[in-house]
C-alpha positions, 0 to 999 in steps of 0.5 A: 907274203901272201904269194908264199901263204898261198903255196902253203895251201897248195903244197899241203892241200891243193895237190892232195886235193887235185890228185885226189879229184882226177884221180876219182874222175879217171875211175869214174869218166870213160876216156874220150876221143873228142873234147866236151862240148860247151853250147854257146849263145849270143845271150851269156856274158861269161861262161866258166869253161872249167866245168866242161873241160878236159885236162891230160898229164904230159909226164915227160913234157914232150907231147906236141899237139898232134899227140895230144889230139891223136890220145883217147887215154889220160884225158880227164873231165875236170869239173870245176872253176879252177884247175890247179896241179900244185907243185908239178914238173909236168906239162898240163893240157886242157881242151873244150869245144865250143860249139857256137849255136848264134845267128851272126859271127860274134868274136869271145875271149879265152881268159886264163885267170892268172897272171903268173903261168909260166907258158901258156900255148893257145891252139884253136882248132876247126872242125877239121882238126885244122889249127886256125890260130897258135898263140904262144904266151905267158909269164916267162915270155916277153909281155908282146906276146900277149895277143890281147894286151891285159895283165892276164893272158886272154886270146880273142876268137871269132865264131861263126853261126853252128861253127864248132871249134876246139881250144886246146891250152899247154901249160907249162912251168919253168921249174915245177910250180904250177899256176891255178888256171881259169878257163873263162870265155867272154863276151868282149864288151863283158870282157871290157867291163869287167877289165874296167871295174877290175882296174878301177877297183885295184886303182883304188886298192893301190891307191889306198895302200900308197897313201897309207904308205906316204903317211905312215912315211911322213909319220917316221921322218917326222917322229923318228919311231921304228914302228912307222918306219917298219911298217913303211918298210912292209907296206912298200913290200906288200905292194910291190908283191901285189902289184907284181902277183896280178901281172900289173908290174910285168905290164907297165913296169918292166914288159921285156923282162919276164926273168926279172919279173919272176925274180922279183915276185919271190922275193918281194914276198920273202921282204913282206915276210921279214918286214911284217915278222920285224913289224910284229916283234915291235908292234907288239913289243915282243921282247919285253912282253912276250915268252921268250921262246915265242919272240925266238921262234919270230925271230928264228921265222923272220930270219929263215924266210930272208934267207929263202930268197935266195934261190930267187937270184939264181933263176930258181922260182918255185924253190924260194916258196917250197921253202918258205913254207914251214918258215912262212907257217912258223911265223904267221903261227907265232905271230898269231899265237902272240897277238891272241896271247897279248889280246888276252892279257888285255894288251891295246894294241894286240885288238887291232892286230888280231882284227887285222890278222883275221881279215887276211886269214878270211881272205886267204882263206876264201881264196884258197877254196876258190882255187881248190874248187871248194867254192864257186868263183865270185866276186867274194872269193876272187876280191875278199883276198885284196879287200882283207889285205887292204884293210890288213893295212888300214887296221895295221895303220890305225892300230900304230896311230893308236899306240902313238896316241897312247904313248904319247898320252902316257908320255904327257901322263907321266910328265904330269906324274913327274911334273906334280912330283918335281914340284912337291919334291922341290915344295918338300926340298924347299920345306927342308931348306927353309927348315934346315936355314932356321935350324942352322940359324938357331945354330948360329944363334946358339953358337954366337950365344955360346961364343959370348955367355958363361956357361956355368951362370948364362951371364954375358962373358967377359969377351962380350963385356969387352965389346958392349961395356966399350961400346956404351961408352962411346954412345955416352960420349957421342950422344952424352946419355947417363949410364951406370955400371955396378961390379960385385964380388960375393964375399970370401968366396975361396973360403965358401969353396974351401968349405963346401966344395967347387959344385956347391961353389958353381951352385952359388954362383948359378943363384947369385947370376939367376937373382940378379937376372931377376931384376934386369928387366929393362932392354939395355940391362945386361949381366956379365961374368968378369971372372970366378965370382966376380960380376958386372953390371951394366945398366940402361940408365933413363933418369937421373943416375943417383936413382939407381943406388936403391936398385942395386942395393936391391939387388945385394938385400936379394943376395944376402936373403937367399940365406946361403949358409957360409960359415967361415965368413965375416956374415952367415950367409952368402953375401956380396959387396959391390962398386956402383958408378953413374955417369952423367951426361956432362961427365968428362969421362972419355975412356971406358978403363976410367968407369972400369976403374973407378967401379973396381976402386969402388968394390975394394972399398966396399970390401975394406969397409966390411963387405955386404954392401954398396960404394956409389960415386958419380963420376 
């Protein structure tokens, strides 16, 4: 991905810039015959042999070596670290001579300072214009051919005391992208050193990004969550790029394979390009928080620069790149634009993004003015780009741990949240359930009082009567207790009805059952309504039944002193005559239909006898 970012600036600014630059050197240095000269003691580690030299433009490609020495047009002193020509079908020669002014024969290395130029041709020329060594490198060629076996094409030169030699370099692309070159000259245990802490640096590099990737792989097989498994999947491409971009691939991985090696670079970068733009999309959740048009101009990108590796397959190498270029902006725009968006509306995990974000761009950025000579080659400008990338990772990293930690604190927060809500709905459905049973038990109650009361007088009914009055009988003959029990007719009542009317009848009938009611007050007592306005007495007899003659006759003197008018019967007022019967508990009585029938007897004489008053019998 960074691969392509880095054309992006080349494209747009690189070759405006170094035409700009020679341009301006061809009106202001006069041509020359010979190199520039670069002095050389036994003192200087390195030399940055940019500043003294000299480049010329083979339009047509088809200049040798002797044309180019044998030209005094079109050479151009080039004064700066890095020479880049972009995006050019030319071929590129640079020259210097170095004039070596020690004391004893020491050896230098040449360095070019990329590991991806296509053709690199190395001539050293003595003072007679003799060639001394040819070496003929570079990206496209089979990595034995390298003269010093590093991941950067470097040739390896002996100087004697005042011997002054040329160094002429042809540079040379497979299909018009130019690699940004650095001429350097080294002291070999300089050299050495800066091999070593350079691979021990990118060791530790590619160290840290494996192992956030095996993490974050561990994390997707053990979670299941698409964010770790993305991620995975844009880590492994950014490090296969990596890898590949600073020749460490083509060194160690497939050395006989220069034409896979260059495939393999586009389209690593198109892969780091999709995978971050799908990372994107899911980390930042832009289907559901972004504006819809931003996650289309993600999506529209990321499907663009997948498509751009296609011209990879065929052998193309600077095509996949030209034309990733206004996807590869699209989507690190959009991307940008989204976090800073979601950063603002104080969304978690688009602090990390944007931080992370940032650090790449710095990286970049550096980067492409070191290449464009805006600032001097240093440690900062030639490492800041895999010191942002890796902590790209890392803060990437952290950032998805975080939203692991917050989802899952979320989750737990919810499950709290739904836990406290289960339990007060199931308190509150318990609440109702116990309500509702006692309210269906009041039903019940209701509905079984209902079943066996009158609902004219609320006395017992007849069907209740049926079941108490033959039950208390079986209890007297298996426990042989007293009981008594009493039925009482109110006097001519068809003719009170006749008189004054059924509601004033069902008026009577209510205060004669109240009045009664009034004197029941032990728990055995109970009223029954036998039919029309004759009732039943059933009574809880603890002492001797002949005590309870005076409570019934109670009962009647009440009746009648509710002085309820009646005037076409034998008395004045309402009146009741009734049939009271006791049983002892050495009675012979077996049958219930015996005490109903004798009370019954008892209530017709009563009636016979003038009404308005109590017939007792033991039986």
């Amino acid at each position: 991905m960074h691969r392509s970012l880095f054309f992006v600036g080349r494209s747009v600014l690189a070759s405006l810039w170094a035409c700009l630059l020679m341009g301006l050197m061809l009106w202001a240095a006069p041509a020359r015959a010979v190199p520039l000269r670069v002095d050389i003691t036994g003192a200087q580690p390195s030399i940055m042999l940019g500043l003294n030299a000299q480049v010329l433009e083979d339009a047509a490609g088809q200049m040798t070596l002797a044309d180019v020495q044998a030209r005094t047009q079109g050479w151009v002193d080039f004064h700066a670290d890095t020479f880049n020509p972009g995006f050019s079908r030319s071929v590129w020669w640079a020259r210097v001579r170095l004039h070596y002014t020690g004391a004893q024969t020491v050896q230098r290395v040449i360095d070019v300072g990329t590991p991806l130029q296509d053709e690199l041709d190395f001539y050293v020329l003595n003072a007679q214009g003799t060639v001394v060594q040819q070496v003929a490198t570079g990206d496209r060629r089979r990595f034995a051919t390298r003269p010093i076996l590093t991941h950067v094409p470097a040739l390896l030169i002996e100087l004697t005391p005042g011997q002054s030699v040329d160094v002429y370099v042809r540079m040379a692309s497979h299909d018009g992208l130019q690699e940004a070159v650095a001429l350097r000259l080294w002291q070999p245990v300089a050299y050495t050193q800066a091999l070593q802490t350079e691979t021990l640096a990118f060791g530790l590099y590619y160290g840290a990004l494996i192992t956030v990737l095996l993490y974050n792989l561990f994390l997707f097989l053990s979670t299941r969550q698409r964010s770790f498994g993305i991620y995975t999947a844009y880590v492994s491409a950014f490090l296969l790029w990596s890898f590949t971009f600073r020749g460490y691939a083509f060194q160690y991985l497939w050395p006989e394979q220069p034409l896979f090696n260059n495939q393999v670079l586009p389209i690593a970068a198109a892969a780091c390009y999709v995978t971050f733009g799908l990372f994107v999309m899911d980390y930042l959740q832009s289907r559901r928080l972004a504006p819809l048009w931003v996650h289309r101009v993600l999506q529209f990108s990321t499907f663009g620069n997948a498509l751009c590796v296609s011209p990879a397959l065929f052998g193309y190498y600077a095509l996949p790149f030209a034309l990733s270029i206004p996807f590869g902006v699209t989507e690190m725009g959009a991307a940008l634009s989204l976090g800073i968006w979601l950063f603002i509306k104080g969304y978690r995990p688009a602090r990390y993004f944007i931080i992370a974000f940032t650090l790449l761009s710095v990286g970049v950025v550096l980067y492409y003015l070191r290449v464009l000579g805006a600032l001097p080659s240093n440690v900062v400008t030639e490492n800041f780009l895999q010191i942002g990338s890796a902590l790209e990772v890392l803060l990437l990293a952290f950032g998805l741990a975080d939203q692991m930690n917050t989802l899952r604190a979320d989750k737990l927060r919810a499950e709290r949240q739904a836990l406290a809500a289960q339990t007060a709905l199931n308190n509150e459905l318990e609440s109702l359930v116990k309500r509702r049973t006692r309210a269906l038990e009041s039903a019940n109650q209701r509905l079984a009082a209902m079943a066996i009361t009158d609902e004219l007088t609320g006395a017992y009914n007849r069907r209740h009567f049926n079941t108490v009055f033959h039950a208390e009988v079986a209890r007297h003959l298996r426990n042989r207790a007293p009981m008594a029990f009493c039925m009482l007719d109110i006097d001519q009542f068809k003719l009170y009805n006749d008189r004054y009317g059924h509601l004033a009848g069902d008026s009577v009938l209510q205060r004669v059952a109240s009045t009664i009611n009034g004197h029941l007050q032990r728990a055995g007592d109970q009223l029954f309504r036998l039919g029309g306005e004759e009732f039943g007495i059933l009574l809880n007899v603890d002492e001797p039944p002949e005590k309870v003659l005076p409570f019934i006759e109670k009962i009647r003197a009440d009746i009648e002193g509710l002085a309820i008018p009646h005037e076409l019967a034998s008395h004045p007022v309402v009146t009741a005559s009734m049939g009271l019967v006791w049983v002892s508990g050495s009675s012979p009585v077996v049958r219930a239909e015996e005490v109903y029938a004798s009370a019954d007897q008892l209530l017709y004489q009563a009636k016979a006898q003038g009404r308005n008053r109590v017939v007792s019998q033991a039986l």
